[in-house]
Backbone as numpy.savetxt, mean C-alpha at the origin, in Angstrom:
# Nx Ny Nz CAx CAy CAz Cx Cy Cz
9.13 1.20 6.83 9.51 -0.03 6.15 10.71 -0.66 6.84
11.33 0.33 7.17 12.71 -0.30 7.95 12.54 -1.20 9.16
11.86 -0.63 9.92 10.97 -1.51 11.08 10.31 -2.88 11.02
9.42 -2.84 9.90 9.43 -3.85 9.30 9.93 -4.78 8.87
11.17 -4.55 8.71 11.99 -5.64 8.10 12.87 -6.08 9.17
13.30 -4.98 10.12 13.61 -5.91 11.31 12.93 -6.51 11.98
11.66 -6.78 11.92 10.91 -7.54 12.41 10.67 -8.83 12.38
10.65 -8.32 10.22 10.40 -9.64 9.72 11.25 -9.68 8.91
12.76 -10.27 9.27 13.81 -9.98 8.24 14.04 -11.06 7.48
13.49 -11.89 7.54 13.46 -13.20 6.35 12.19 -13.11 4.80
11.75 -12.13 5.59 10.12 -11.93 4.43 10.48 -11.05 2.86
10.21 -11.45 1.97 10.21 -10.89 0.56 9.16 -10.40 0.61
8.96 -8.97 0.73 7.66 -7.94 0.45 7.35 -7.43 -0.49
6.42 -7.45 -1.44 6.06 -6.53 -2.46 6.13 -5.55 -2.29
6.17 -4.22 -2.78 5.89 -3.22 -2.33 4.99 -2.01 -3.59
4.32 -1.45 -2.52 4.01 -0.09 -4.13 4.99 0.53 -3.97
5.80 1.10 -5.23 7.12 2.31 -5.09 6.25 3.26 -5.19
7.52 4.10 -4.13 7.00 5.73 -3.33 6.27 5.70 -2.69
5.81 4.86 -1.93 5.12 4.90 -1.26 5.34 4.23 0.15
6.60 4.17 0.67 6.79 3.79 2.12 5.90 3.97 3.41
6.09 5.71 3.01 5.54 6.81 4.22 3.84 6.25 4.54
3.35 5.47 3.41 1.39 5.22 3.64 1.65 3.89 4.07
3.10 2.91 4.25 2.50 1.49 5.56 1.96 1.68 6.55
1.03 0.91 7.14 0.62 1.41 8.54 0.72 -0.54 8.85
1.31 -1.42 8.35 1.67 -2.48 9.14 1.81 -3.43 8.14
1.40 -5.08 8.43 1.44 -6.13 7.84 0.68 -7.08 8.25
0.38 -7.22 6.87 -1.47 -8.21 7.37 -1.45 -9.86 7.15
-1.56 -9.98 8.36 -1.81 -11.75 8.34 -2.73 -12.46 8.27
-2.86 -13.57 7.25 -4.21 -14.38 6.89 -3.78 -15.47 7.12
-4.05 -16.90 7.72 -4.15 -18.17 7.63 -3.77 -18.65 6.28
-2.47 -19.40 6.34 -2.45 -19.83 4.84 -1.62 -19.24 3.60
-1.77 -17.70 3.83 -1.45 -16.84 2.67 0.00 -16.25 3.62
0.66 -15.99 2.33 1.70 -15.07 2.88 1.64 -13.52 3.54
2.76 -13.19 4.11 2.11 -12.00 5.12 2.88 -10.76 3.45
1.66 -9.61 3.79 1.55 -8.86 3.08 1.74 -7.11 3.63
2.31 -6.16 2.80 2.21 -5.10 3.63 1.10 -4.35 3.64
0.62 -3.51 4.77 -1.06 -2.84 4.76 -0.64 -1.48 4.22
-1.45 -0.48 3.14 -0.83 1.02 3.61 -2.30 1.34 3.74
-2.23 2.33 3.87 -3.09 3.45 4.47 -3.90 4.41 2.85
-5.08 3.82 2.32 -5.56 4.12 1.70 -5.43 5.29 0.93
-6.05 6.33 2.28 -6.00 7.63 1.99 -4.50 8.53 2.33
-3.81 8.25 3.03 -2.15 8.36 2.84 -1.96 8.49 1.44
-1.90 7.63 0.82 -1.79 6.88 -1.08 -2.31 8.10 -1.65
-3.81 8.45 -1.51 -4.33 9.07 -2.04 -3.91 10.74 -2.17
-4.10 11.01 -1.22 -2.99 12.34 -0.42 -2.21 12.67 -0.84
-0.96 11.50 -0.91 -0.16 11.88 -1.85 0.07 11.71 -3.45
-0.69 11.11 -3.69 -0.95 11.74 -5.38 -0.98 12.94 -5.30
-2.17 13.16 -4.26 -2.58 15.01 -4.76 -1.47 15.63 -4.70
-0.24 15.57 -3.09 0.82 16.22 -3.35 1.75 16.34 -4.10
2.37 14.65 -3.61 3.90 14.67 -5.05 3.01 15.46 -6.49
2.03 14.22 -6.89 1.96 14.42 -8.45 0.68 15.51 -8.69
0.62 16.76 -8.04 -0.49 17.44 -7.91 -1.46 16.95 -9.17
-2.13 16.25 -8.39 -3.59 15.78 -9.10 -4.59 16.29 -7.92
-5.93 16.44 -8.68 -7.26 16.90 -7.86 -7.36 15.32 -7.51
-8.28 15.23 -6.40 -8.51 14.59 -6.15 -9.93 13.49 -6.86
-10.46 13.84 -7.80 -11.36 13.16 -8.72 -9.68 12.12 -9.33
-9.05 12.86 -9.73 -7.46 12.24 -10.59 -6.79 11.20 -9.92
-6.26 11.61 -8.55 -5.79 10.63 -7.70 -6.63 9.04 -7.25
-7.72 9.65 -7.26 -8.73 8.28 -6.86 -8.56 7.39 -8.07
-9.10 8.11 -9.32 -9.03 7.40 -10.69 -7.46 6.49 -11.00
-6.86 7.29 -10.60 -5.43 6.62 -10.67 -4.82 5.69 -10.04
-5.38 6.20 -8.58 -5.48 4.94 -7.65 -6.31 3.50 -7.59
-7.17 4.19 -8.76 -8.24 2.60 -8.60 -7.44 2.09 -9.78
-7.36 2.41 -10.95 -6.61 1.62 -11.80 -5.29 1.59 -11.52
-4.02 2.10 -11.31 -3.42 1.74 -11.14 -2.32 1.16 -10.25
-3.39 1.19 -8.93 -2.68 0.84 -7.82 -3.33 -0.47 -7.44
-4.63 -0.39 -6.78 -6.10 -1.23 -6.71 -5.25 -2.20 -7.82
-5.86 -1.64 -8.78 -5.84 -2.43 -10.00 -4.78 -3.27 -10.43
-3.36 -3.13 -9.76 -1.93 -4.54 -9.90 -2.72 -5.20 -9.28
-2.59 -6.15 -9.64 -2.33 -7.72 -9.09 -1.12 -7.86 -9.63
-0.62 -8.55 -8.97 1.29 -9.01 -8.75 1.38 -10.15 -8.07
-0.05 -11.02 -7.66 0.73 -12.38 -7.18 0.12 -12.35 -6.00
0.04 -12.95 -4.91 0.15 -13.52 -3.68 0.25 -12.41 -2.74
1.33 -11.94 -2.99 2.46 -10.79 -2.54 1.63 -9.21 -2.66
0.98 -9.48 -3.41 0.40 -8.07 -3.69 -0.31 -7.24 -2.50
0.55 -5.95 -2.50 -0.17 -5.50 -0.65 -1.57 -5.06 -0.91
-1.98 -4.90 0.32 -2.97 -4.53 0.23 -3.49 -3.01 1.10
-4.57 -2.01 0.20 -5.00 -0.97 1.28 -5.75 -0.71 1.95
-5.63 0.16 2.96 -6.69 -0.46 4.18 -7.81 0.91 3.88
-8.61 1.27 4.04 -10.03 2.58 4.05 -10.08 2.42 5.45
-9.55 3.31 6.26 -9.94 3.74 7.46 -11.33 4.37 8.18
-11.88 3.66 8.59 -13.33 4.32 8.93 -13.51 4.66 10.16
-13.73 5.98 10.00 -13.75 7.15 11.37 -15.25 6.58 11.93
């Protein structure tokens, strides 16, 4: 995140709290404000760790309550990495 902001040190970022360590950048669209990317399964991962949840738990939690903010404009977004 720190990197980030020297980058883009004029930008107001949303952010998910606790969750720094899963940015993997910042996503630009035509039009829309720039947003931060994390890393899906990072997110997910660490549910299981910090908040030891199985992973059926973490997903569920992650779809409602991460997925599931909307916060505006601003709201980051996560990326599903496909191997």
């Amino acid at each position: 995140m720190k990197e980030i902001l020297k980058i883009y040190p004029d930008e107001k970022f949303m952010k998910a709290d606790g969750f720094d360590d899963c940015i993997i950048g910042v996503s630009h669209r035509f039009g829309e404000p720039l947003v931060l990317a994390y890393d899906e399964g990072k997110v997910i991962k660490k549910l299981m760790k910090r908040d030891k949840m199985t992973r059926e738990t973490a997903l569920e939690f992650y779809t409602y309550n991460i997925i599931g903010a909307w916060v505006g404009k601003q709201t980051p977004i996560f990326i599903e990495r496909i191997k």
